[in-house]
Every structure is written in structure tokens, then in C-alpha cells.
KEMAR-236408 format. One record per residue: z, x, y of N, C-alpha, C, O in turn. Coordinates in Angstrom, 1 decimal. Each point is the difference from the previous one (the first is absolute). Example, Ala and Ser with C-alpha at 12.3 -4.5 7.8 and 13.67 -1.06 7.14 Angstrom:
% residues 2
     n_Z     n_X     n_Y    ca_Z    ca_X    ca_Y     c_Z     c_X     c_Y     o_Z     o_X     o_Y
     7.8    13.2    -5.7     0.0    -0.9     1.2     0.0     0.9     1.2     0.7     1.0     0.0
    -1.4    -1.4     1.1     0.0     0.9     1.1     0.8    -0.8     1.1     0.1     0.5     1.1
END
This chain:
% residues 156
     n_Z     n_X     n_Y    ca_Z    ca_X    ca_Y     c_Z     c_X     c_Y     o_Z     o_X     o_Y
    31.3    62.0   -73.4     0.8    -1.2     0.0     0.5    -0.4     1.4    -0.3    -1.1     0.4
     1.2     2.2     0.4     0.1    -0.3     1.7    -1.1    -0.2     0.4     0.1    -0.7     1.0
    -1.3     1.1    -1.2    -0.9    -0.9     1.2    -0.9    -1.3    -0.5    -0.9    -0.5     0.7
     1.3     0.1    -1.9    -0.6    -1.6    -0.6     1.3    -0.5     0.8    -0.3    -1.0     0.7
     1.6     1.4    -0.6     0.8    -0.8     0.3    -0.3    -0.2     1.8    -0.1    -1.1     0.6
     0.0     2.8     0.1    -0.4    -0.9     1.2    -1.1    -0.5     0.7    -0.1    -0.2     1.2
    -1.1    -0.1    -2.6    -1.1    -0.6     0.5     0.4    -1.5    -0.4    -0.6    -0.7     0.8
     1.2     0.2    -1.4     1.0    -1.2    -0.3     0.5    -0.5     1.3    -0.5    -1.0     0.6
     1.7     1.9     0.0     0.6    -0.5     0.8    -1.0     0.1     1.1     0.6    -0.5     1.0
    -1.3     0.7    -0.9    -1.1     0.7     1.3    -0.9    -1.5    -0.1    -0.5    -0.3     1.1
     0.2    -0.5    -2.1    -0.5    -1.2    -0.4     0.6    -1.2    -0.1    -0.5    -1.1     0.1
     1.9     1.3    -0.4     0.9    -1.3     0.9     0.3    -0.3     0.9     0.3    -1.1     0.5
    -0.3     2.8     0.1     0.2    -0.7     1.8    -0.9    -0.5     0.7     0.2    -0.9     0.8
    -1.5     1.6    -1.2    -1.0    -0.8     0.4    -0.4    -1.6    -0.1    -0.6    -0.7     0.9
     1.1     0.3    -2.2    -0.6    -1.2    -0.3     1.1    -0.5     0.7    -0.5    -0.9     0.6
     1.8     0.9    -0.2     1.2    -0.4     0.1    -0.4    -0.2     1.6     0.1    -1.2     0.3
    -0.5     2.1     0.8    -0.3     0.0     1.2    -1.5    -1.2     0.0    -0.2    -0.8     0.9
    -0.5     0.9    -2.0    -1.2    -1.5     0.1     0.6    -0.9     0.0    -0.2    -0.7     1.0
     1.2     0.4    -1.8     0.8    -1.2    -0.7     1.0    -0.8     1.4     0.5    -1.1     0.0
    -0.6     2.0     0.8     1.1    -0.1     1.3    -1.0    -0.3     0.8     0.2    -1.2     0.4
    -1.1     1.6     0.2    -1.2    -0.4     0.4    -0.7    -1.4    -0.1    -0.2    -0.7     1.0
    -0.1     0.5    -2.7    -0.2    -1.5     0.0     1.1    -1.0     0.5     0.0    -1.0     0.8
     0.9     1.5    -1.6     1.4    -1.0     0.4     0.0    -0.4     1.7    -0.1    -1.3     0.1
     0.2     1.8     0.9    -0.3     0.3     1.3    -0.8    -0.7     0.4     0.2    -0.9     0.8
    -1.3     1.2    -1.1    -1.3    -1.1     0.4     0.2    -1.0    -1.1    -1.2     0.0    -0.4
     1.6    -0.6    -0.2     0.4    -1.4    -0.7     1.2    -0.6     0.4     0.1    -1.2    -0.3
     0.9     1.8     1.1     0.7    -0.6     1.1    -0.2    -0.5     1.1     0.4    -1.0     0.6
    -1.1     2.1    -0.4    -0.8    -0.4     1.8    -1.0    -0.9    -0.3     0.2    -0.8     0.9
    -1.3     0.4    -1.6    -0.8    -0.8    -0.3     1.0    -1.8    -0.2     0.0    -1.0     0.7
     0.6     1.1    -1.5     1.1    -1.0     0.1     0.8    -0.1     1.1     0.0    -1.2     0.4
     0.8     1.9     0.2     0.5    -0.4     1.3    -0.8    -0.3     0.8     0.3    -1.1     0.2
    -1.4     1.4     0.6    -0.9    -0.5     0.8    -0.7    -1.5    -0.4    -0.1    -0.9     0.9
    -0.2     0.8    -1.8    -0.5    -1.6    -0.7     1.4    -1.3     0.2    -0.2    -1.0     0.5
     1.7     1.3    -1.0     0.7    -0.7     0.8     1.0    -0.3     1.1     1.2    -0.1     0.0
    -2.4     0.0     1.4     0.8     0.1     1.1     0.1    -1.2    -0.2     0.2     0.4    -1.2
    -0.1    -1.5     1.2     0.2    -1.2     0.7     1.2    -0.4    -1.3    -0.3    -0.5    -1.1
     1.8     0.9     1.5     0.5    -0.3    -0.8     1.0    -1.6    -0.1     0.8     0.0    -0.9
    -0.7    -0.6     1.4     0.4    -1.4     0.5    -1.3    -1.1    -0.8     0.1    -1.2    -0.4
    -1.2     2.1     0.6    -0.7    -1.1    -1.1    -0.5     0.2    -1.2    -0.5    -0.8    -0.7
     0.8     2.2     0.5     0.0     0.3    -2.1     1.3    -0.6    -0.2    -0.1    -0.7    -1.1
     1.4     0.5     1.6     1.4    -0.1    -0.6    -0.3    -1.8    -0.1     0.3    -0.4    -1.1
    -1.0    -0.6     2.1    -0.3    -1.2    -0.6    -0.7    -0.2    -0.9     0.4    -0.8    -0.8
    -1.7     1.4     0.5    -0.8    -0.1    -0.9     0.9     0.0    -1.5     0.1    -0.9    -0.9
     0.6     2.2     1.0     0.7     0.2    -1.3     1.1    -0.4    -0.1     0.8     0.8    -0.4
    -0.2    -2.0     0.7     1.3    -0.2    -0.1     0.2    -0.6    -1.5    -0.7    -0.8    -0.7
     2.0     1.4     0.5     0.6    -0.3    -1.5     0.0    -1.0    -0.3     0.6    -0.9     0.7
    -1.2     0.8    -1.9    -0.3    -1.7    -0.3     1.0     0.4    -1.5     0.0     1.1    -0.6
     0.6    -2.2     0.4     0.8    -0.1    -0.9    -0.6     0.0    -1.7    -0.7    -1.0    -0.3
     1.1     2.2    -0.8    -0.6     0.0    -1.3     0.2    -0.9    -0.5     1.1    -0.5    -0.1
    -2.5     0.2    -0.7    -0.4    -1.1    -1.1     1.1     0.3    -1.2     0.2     1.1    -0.3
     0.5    -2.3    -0.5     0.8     0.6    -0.7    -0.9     0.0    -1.6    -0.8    -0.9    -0.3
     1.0     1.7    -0.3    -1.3     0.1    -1.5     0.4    -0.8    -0.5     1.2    -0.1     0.2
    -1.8    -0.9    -1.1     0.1    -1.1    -0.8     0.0     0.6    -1.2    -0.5     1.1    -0.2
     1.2    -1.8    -0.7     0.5     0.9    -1.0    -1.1    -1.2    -1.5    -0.5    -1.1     0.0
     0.7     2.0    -0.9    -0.5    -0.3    -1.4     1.0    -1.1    -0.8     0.8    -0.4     0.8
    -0.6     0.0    -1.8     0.5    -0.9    -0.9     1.1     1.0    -0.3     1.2    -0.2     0.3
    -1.7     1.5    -0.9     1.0     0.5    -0.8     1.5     0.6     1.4     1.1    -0.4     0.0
    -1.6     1.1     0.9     0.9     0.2     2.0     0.6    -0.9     0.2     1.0     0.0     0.6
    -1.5    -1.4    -1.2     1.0    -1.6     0.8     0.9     0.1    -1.7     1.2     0.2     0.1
    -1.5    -0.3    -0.8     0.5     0.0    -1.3     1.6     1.2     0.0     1.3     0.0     0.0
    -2.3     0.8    -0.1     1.6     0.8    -0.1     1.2     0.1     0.7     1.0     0.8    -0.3
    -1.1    -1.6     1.4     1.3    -0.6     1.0     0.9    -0.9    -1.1     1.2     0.2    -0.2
    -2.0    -0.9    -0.5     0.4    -1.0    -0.9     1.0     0.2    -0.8     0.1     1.2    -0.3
     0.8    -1.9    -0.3     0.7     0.0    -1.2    -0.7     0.2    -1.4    -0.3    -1.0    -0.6
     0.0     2.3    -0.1    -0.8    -0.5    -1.4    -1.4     0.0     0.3    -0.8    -0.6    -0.7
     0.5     1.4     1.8    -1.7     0.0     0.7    -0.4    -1.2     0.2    -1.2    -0.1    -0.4
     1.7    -0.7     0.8    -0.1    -1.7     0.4    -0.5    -0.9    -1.2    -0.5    -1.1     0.0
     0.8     1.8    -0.7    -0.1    -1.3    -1.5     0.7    -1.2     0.1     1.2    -0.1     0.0
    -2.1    -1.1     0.1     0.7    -1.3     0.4     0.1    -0.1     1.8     0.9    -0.5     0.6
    -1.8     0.9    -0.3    -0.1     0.3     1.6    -1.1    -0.6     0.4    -0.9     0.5    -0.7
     0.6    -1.2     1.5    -1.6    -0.1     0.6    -0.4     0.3     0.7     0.6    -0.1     1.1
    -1.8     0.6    -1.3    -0.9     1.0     1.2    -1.3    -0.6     0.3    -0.5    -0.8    -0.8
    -0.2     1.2     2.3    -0.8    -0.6     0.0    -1.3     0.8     1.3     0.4     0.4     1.2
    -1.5    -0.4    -1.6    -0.6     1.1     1.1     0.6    -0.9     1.4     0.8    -0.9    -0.2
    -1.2     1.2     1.1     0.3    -0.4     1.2    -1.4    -1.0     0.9    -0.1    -0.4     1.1
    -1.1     0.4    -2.3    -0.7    -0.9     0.6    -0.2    -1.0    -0.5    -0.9    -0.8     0.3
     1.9     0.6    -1.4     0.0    -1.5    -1.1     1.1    -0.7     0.7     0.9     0.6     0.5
    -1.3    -2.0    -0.6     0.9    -1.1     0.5     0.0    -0.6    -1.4    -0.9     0.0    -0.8
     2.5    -0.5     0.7     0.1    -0.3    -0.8     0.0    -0.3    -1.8     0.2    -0.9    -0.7
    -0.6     2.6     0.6    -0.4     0.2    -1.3     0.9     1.5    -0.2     0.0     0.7     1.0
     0.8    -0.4    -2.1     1.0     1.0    -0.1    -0.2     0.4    -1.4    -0.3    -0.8    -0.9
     0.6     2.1     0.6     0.4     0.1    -1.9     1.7     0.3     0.2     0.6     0.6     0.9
    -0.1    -1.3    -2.0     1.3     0.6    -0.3    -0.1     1.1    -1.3     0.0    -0.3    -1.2
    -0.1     1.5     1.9     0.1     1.2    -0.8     0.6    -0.4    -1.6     1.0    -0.6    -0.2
    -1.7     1.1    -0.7     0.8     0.0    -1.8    -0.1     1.5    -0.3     1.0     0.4    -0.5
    -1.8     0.5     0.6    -0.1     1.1    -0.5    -0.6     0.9     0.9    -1.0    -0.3     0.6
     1.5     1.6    -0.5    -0.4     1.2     0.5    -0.2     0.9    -0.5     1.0     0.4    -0.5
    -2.1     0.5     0.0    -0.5     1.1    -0.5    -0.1     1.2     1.9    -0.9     0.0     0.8
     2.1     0.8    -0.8    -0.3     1.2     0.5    -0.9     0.8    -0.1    -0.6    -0.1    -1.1
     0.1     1.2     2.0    -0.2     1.5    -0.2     1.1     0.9     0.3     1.1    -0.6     0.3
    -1.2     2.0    -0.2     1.1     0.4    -0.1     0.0     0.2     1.5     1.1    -0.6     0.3
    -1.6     1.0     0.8     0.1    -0.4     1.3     0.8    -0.9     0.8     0.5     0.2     1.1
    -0.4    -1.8    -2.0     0.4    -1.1     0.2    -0.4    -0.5     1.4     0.9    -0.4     0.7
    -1.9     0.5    -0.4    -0.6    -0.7     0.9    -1.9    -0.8    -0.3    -0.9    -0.6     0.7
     1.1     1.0    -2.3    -1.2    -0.3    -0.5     0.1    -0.7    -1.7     0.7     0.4    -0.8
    -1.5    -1.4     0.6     0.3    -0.3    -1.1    -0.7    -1.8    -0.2    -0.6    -0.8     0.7
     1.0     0.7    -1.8    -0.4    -1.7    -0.4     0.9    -0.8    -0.1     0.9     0.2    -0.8
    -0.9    -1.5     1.5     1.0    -1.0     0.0    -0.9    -1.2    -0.8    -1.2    -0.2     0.0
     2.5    -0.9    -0.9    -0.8    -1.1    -0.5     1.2    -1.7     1.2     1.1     0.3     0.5
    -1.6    -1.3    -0.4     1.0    -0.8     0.2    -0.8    -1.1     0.1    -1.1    -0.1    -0.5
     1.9    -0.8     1.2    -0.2    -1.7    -0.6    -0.5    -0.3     1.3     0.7     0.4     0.9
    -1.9    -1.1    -0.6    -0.7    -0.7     0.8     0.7    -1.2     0.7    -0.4    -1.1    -0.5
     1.2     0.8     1.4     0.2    -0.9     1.0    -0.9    -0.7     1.2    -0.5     0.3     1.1
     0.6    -1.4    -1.7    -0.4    -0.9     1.4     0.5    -0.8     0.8     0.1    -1.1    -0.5
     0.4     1.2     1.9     0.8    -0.8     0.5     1.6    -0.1    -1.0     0.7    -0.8    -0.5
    -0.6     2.2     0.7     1.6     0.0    -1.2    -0.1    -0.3    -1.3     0.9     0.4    -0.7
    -2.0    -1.2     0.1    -0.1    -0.6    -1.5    -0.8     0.7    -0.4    -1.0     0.3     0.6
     1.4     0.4    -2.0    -0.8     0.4    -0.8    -1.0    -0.1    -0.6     0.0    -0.9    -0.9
    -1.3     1.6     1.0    -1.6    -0.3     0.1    -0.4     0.1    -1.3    -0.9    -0.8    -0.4
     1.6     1.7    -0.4    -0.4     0.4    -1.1     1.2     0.1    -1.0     1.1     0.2     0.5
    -1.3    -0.3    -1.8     1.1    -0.2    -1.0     0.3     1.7    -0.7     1.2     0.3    -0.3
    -2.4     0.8     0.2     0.4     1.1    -0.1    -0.4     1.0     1.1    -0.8    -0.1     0.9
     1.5     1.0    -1.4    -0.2     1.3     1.7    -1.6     0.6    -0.1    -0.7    -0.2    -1.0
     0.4     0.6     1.9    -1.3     0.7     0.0     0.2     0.9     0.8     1.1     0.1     0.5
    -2.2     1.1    -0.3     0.3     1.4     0.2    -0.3    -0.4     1.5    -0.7    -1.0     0.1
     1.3     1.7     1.2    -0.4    -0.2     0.9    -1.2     1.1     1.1     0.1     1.1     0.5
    -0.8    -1.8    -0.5    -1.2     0.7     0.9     0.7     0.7     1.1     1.1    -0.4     0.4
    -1.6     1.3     0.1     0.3     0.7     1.7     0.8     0.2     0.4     0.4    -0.2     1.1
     0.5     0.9    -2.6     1.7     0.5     0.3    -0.3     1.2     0.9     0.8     0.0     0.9
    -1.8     1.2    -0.8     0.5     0.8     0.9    -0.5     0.0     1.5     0.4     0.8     0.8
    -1.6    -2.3    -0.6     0.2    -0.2     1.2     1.3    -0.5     1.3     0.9    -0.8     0.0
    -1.3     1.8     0.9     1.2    -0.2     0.4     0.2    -1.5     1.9     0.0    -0.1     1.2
     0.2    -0.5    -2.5     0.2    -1.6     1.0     0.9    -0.7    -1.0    -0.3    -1.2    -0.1
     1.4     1.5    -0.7     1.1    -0.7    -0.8     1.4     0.0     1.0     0.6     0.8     0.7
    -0.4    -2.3    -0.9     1.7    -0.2     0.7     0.6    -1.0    -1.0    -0.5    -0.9    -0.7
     1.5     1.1     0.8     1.3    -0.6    -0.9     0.4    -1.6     0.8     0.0    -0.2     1.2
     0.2    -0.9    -2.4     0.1    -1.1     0.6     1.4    -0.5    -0.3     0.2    -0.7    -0.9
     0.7     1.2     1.8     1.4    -0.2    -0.3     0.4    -1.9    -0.3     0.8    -0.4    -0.9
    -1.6    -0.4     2.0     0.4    -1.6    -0.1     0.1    -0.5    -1.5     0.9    -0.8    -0.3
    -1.8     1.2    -0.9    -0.3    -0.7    -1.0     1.1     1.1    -1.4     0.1     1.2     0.0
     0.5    -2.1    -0.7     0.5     0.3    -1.1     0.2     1.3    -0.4    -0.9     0.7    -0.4
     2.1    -0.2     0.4     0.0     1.6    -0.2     0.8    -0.4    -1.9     0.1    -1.1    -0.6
     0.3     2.6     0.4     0.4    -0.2    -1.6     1.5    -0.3     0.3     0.6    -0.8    -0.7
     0.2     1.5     1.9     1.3    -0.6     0.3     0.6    -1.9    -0.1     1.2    -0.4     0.0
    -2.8    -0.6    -0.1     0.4    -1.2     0.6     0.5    -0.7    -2.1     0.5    -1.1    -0.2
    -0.7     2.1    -0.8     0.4    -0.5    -1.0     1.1     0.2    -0.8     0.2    -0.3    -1.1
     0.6     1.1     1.9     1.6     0.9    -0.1     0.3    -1.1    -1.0     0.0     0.0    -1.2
     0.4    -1.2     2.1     1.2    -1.1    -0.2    -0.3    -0.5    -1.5     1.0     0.0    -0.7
    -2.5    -0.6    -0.3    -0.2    -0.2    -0.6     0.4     1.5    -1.1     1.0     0.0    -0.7
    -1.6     0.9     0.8     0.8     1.0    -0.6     1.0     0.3    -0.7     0.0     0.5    -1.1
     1.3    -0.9     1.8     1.4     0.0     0.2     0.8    -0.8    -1.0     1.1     0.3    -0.5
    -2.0    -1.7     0.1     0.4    -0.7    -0.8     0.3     0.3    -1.2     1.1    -0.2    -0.6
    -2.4     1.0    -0.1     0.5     0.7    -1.3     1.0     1.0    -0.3     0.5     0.1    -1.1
    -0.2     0.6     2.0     1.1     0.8     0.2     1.8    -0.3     0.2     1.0     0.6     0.0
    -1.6    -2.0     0.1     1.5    -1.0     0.7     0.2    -0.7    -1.7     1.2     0.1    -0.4
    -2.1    -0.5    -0.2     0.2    -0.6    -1.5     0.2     1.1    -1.2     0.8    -0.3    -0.9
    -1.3     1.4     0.9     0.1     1.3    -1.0     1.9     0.1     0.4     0.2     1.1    -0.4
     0.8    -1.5     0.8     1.4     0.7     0.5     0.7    -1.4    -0.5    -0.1    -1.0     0.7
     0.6     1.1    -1.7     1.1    -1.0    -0.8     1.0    -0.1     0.7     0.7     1.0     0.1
    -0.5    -1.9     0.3     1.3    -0.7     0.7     0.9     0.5    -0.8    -0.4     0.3    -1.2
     1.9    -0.1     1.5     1.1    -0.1    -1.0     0.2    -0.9    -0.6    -0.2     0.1    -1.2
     0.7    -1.1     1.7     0.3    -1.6    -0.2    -1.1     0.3    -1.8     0.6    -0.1    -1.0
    -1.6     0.3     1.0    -0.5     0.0    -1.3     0.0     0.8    -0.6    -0.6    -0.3    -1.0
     1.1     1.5     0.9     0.5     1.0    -0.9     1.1    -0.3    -0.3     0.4     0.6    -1.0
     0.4    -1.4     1.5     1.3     0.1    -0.6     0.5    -1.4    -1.1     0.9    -0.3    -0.8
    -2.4    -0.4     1.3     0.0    -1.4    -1.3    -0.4     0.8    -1.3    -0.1    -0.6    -1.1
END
């Protein structure tokens, strides 16, 4: 058993002293190749990262309600938007099926929702200018203002 052990150690120092060897000559091979250093540091100058464009469901979950009542829109359509009605998740939540209503030029293209194609390509942006679900508060309000009986008529 002591001499498996120091034919062992007798075999890592060896490989250990190659390993130091290559390392050495893979430094020196690379230091020698960049002398001219004033013109690799232009070549490679830091160019500023691409930021990742995100999928339907990445712009969505910023949203209120995963942007239900939201409009989204790839980023190479002019003019044409869905306002989200339904979201089917995965459990990931960055994957999944959305349905919504077809806009054109802000007016509605179609009378029911349809499933939307090329939710997990990623070229979707949020179109804040057009109608969110906050712009219908005020109508809302009303029925809540008539359900609450005045005194004046409880007391006739």
C-alpha cells in the first residue's frame, strides 16, 4: 500500500512539473504575439452592450395583472398593437400563450380576441400612448356612488 501510494505521488509531480511547462510556454507564446500594445488596446476598445430584447411575457410582467388591457407591439409593426385579454403562463413565467384584440391605428380591427403569434420572439415593447385599463376608473365609480342611500331618503 506505501509504495502504490508513492508511485501516486511520484506521478503527480511529474504530471504537475508538465503542466507548469505547458503553462510557461503558453505564456511566452502569448506575450511575444502582443507587442504592439497601443494598437490591440484600439482595435478592442469597449463598445457599449446590446441590451436583450425581451419576449411578450419579460415586457408583460412589469405590468399591472401581466398587462391585461395593455398594448403590446413587436417593435417592427407600425401601427398595429394587441391589447392583451388573456394570458395562459408556464411555470417559468417567461413562457406561455397570450390571446388579445387586434388594433389598427388605435381602433379596434377585430370584434373577438385571437391567440397571438410570436409571443416568445423576442422584439415586444409596451405602447404606453394608447388606452390603458386605468383610463375607465371614472365610469366605474358611478355605480358605487348610486348603491349608498342618501339619508334624506331613509328617513322619509
Amino acid at each position: 500500500m506505501a509504495t502504490t501510494l508513492a508511485n501516486r505521488a511520484a506521478q503527480n509531480q511529474s504530471a504537475g512539473l508538465l503542466r507548469l511547462s505547458f503553462n510557461f510556454l503558453r505564456d511566452l507564446s502569448t506575450s511575444t504575439s502582443t507587442q504592439k500594445p497601443s494598437a490591440s488596446s484600439s482595435s478592442t476598445s469597449k463598445k457599449p452592450k446590446r441590451k436583450k430584447k425581451k419576449n411578450l411575457f419579460e415586457v408583460a410582467q412589469f405590468l399591472p395583472d401581466w398587462g391585461l388591457g395593455y398594448h403590446m407591439a413587436k417593435t417592427h409593426w407600425t401601427d398595429v398593437s394587441y391589447e392583451i385579454t388573456k394570458i395562459n403562463l408556464y411555470k417559468d413565467g417567461k413562457h406561455g400563450k397570450a390571446w388579445g384584440l387586434v388594433h389598427k391605428d388605435g381602433v379596434p380591427a377585430a370584434d373577438a380576441p385571437k391567440k397571438i403569434s410570436g409571443v416568445h420572439k423576442r422584439c415586444w415593447r409596451y405602447i404606453p400612448h394608447l388606452s390603458k385599463p386605468g383610463d375607465t376608473a371614472p365610469t366605474s365609480m358611478k355605480p358605487a356612488e348610486n348603491a349608498a342611500p342618501k339619508p334624506e331618503a331613509q328617513l322619509a
